[in-house]
C-alpha positions as CSV (number, residue, x, y, z in Angstrom):
1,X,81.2,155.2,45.7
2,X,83.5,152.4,46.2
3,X,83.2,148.9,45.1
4,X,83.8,146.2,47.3
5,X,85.1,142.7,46.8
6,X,83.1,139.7,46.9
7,X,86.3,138.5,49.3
8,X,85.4,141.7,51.4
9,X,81.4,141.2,51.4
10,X,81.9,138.0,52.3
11,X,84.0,138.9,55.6
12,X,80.2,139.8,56.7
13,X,78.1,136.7,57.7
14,X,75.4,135.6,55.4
15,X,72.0,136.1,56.3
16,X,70.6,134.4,53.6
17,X,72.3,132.0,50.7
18,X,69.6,130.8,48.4
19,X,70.1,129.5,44.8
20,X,67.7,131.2,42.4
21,X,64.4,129.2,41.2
22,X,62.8,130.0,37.8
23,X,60.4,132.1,39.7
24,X,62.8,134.8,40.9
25,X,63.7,135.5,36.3
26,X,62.3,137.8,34.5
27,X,61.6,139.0,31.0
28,X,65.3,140.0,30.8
29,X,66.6,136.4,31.7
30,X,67.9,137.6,35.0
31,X,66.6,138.2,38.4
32,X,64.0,140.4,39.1
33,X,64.5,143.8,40.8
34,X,61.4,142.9,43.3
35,X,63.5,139.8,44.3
36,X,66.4,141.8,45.0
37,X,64.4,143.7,47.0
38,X,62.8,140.8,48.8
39,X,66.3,139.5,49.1
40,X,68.1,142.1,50.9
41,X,65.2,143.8,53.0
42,X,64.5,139.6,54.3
43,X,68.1,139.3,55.0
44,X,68.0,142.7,57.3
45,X,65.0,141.8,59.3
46,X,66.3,138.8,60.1
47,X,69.9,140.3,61.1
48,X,67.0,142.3,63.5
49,X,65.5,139.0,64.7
50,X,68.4,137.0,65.5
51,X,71.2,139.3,66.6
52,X,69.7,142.8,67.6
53,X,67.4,142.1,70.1
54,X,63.8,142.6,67.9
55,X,62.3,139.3,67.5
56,X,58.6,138.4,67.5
57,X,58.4,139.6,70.8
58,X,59.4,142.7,70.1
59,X,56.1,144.1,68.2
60,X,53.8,141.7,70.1
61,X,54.5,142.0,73.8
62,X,56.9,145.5,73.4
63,X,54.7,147.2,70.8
64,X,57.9,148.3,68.3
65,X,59.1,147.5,65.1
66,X,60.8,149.1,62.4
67,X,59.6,151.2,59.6
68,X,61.3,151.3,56.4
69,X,62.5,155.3,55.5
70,X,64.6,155.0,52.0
71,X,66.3,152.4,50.1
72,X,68.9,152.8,47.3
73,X,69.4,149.8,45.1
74,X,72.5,150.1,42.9
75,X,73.5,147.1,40.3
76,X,76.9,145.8,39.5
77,X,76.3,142.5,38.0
78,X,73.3,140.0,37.2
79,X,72.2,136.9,39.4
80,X,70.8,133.9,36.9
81,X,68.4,131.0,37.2
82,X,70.0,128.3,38.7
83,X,73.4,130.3,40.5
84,X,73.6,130.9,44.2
85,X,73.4,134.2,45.9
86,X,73.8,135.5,49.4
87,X,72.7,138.5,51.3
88,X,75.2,140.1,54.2
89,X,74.3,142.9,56.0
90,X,76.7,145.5,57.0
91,X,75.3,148.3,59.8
92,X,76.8,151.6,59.3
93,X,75.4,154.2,61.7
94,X,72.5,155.0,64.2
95,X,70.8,157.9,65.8
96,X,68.4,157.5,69.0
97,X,65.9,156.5,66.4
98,X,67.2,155.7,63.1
99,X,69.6,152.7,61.1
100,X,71.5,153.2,58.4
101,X,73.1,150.2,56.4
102,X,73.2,148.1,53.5
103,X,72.5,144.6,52.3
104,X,75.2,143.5,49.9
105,X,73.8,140.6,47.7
106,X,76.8,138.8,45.9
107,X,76.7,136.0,43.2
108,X,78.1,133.6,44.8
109,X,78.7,131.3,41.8
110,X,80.6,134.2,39.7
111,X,82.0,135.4,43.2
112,X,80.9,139.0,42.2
113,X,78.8,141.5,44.2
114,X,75.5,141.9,42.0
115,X,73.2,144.8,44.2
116,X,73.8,147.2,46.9
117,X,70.4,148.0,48.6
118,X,71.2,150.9,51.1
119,X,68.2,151.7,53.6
120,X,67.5,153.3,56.3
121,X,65.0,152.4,59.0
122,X,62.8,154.4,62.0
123,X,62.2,153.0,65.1
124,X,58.7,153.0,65.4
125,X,56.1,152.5,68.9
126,X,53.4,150.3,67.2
127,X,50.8,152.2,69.9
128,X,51.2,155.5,68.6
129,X,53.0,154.5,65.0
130,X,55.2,157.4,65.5
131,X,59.2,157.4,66.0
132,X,61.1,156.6,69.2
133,X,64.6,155.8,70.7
134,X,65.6,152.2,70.7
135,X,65.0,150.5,74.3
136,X,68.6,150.5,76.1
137,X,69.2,146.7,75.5
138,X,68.4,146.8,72.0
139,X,70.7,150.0,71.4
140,X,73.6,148.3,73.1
141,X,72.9,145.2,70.9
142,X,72.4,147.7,67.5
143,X,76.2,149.6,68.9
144,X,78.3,146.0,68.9
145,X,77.0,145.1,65.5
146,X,78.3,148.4,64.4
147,X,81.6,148.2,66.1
148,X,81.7,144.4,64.2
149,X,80.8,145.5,60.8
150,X,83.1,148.4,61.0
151,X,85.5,147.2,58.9
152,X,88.7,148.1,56.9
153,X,86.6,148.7,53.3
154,X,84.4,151.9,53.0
155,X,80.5,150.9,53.3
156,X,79.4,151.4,49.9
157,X,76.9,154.0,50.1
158,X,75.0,156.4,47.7
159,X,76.0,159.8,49.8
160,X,72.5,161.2,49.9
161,X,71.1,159.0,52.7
162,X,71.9,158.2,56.5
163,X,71.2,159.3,59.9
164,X,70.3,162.6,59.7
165,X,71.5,165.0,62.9
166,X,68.2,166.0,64.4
């Protein structure tokens, strides 16, 4: 797996900059692995809400969400009490009913990528909590994101996740 620069990261938009409260430190003196977590799956469901077509809406009136498949978290550096972090989301490939991408979370004080956290997601119908495609509009929305976030850098990714032929 390739590394990318916090320079490339940052080419993505930030979904979320935050600078890290006492809360978010563990035992260690660092930042928590469940904030990490927290971090980049909050930074992806927003990416959902305000750019691919799945806001409130979406589960309440169109009965879909999202379901979480796999995640991969992968280190490279540590985020400390008082520094700033961000979270950018790059998309990397869909099927009729699954996402793949990953939420890069870079220290933004030590301009250094910190965690990788890799996912994949189903498309779910709330009624019958089983998968199905994404609606048309919300497709076309999820294929310009991933035409934008195709980018010049390989997508750092584990190799054993992904959109699965069916």
């Amino acid at each position: 797996m390739s590394v990318p620069t916090y320079e490339q990261v940052t080419e993505l938009p930030a979904q979320t900059v935050t600078v890290v409260p006492s809360e978010y430190i563990d035992e260690n003196g660092h930042m928590n692995i469940g904030r990490y977590f927290e971090l980049g799956g909050r930074a992806l469901w927003d990416r959902c809400i305000d750019e691919l077509g799945m806001d409130e809406d979406y589960l309440t009136a169109r009965g879909m969400s999202t379901f979480t498949a796999e995640h991969h978290l992968r280190y490279f550096a540590e985020i400390l009490q008082g520094q700033e972090a961000s979270v950018h989301v790059r998309l990397i490939a869909r099927s009729d009913k699954v996402l793949h991408g990953t939420s890069l979370i870079v220290n933004r004080t030590t301009r250094r990528l910190a965690c990788t956290m890799e996912f994949t997601v189903i498309h779910i119908d709330m009624g019958t909590r089983r998968p199905t495609p994404f609606p048309e509009d919300v497709a076309g929305l999820l294929d310009t994101a991933l035409k934008a976030d195709d980018l010049a850098w390989p997508a750092p990714v584990c190799g054993a996740m992904g959109v699965r032929a069916p």
